[in-house]
C-alpha positions in Angstrom: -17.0 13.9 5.1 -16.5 11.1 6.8 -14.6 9.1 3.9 -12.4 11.9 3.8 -11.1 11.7 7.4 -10.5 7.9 6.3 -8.8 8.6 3.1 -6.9 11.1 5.1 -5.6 9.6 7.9 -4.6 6.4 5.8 -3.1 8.6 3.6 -0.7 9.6 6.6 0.4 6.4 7.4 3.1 4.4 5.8 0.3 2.9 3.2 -0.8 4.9 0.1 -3.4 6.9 -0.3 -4.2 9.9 -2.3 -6.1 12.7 0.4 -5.8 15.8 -2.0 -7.8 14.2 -5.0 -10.0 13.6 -2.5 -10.4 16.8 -1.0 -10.5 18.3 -4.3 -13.4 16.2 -5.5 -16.1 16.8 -2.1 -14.8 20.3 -2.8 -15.9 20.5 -6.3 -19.2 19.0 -5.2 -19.6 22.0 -2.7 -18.9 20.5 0.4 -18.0 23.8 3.3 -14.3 24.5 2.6 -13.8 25.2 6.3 -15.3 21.7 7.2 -13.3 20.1 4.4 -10.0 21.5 5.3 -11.0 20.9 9.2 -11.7 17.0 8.6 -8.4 16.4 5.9 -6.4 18.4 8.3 -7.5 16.1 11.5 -7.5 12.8 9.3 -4.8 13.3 8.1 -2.6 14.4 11.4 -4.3 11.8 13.2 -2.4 9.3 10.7 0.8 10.7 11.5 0.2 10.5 15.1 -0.3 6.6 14.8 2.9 6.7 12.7 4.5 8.8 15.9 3.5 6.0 18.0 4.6 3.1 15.9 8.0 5.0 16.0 7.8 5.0 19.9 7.7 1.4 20.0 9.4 0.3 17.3 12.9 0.7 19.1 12.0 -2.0 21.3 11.9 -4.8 18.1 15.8 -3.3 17.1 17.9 -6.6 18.0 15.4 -8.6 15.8 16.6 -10.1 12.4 13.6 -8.6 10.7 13.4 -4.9 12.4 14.1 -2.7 9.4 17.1 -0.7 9.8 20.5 -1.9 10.8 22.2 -0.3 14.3 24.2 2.2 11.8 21.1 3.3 9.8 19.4 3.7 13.4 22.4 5.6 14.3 22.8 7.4 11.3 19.2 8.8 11.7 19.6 10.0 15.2 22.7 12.2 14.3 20.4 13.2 11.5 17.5 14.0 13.7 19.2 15.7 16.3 20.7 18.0 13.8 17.5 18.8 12.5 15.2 18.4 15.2 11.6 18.4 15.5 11.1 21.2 13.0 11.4 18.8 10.6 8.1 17.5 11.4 7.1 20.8 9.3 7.6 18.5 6.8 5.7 15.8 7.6 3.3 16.8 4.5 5.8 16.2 2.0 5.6 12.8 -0.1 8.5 10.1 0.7 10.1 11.8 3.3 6.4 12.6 5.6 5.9 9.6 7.2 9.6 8.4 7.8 9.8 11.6 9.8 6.7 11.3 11.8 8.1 7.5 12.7 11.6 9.1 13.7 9.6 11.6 15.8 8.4 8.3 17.7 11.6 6.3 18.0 13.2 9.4 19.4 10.8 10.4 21.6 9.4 13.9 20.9 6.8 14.6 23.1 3.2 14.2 22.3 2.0 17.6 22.3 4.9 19.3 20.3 4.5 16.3 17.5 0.8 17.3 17.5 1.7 20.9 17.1 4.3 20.6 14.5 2.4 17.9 12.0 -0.9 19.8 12.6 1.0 23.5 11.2 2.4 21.2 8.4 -0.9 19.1 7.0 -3.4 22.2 7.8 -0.8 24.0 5.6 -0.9 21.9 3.2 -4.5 21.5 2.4 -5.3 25.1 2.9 -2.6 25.0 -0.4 -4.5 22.4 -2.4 -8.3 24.3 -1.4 -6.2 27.4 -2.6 -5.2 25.5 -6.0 -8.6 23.9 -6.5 -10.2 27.2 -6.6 -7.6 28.6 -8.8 -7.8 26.1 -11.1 -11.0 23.5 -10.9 -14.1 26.1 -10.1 -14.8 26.3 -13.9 -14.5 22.2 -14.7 -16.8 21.5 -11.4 -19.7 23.6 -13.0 
């Protein structure tokens, strides 16, 4: 269990990682599908809440040469993020687009609890899918 909180919260930072293989291998082993989706689900939220944070001080580094967006991308993003707000954190689970949002979250300063709220809904969601799919679809090649 333990090396699926790992996989699962590195899998919600900005480095790669593949959580859902994961999942779906301790679940083919018989690990306690409530326990599995419990651990993934915290991993993995935990990872976008270091994400979250990097965003909050990441603002701070914008004058430098190598910060990583210019003061129109940074711009562009806010007007983007204040026109969709912080319900786009629902789709923090998504591939590409997760874990930019989680850091926009940060540089703009949603607070703490509603991030936690928001990215929780989103990765519980989405690993109560791929238990959902591995049932449907691996129970008769983990026999």
């Amino acid at each position: 269990m333990l090396s699926l909180f790992v996989v699962a919260l590195v899998s919600a930072t900005l480095l790669p990682g593949g959580s859902e293989v994961w999942l779906a291998r301790l679940w083919c082993l018989g690990e306690p599908v409530v326990m599995l989706w419990l651990v993934a689900t915290a991993g993995n939220t935990l990872g976008s809440l270091i994400n979250v944070w990097m965003g909050r001080y990441a603002r701070r580094f914008q004058d430098r040469r190598w910060f990583p967006a210019s003061p129109a991308g940074l711009a562009r993003a806010e007007r983007w993020y204040h026109r969709f707000g912080e319900w786009s954190l629902l789709l923090s689970w998504a591939p590409v687009v997760g874990d930019p949002l989680t850091v926009l979250a940060g540089i703009f300063r949603l607070s703490w609890w509603r991030a936690t709220l928001l990215i929780t809904l989103a990765k519980g969601g989405r690993y109560a899918v791929v238990l959902l799919l591995a049932q449907a679809w691996l129970a008769p090649l983990c026999q």
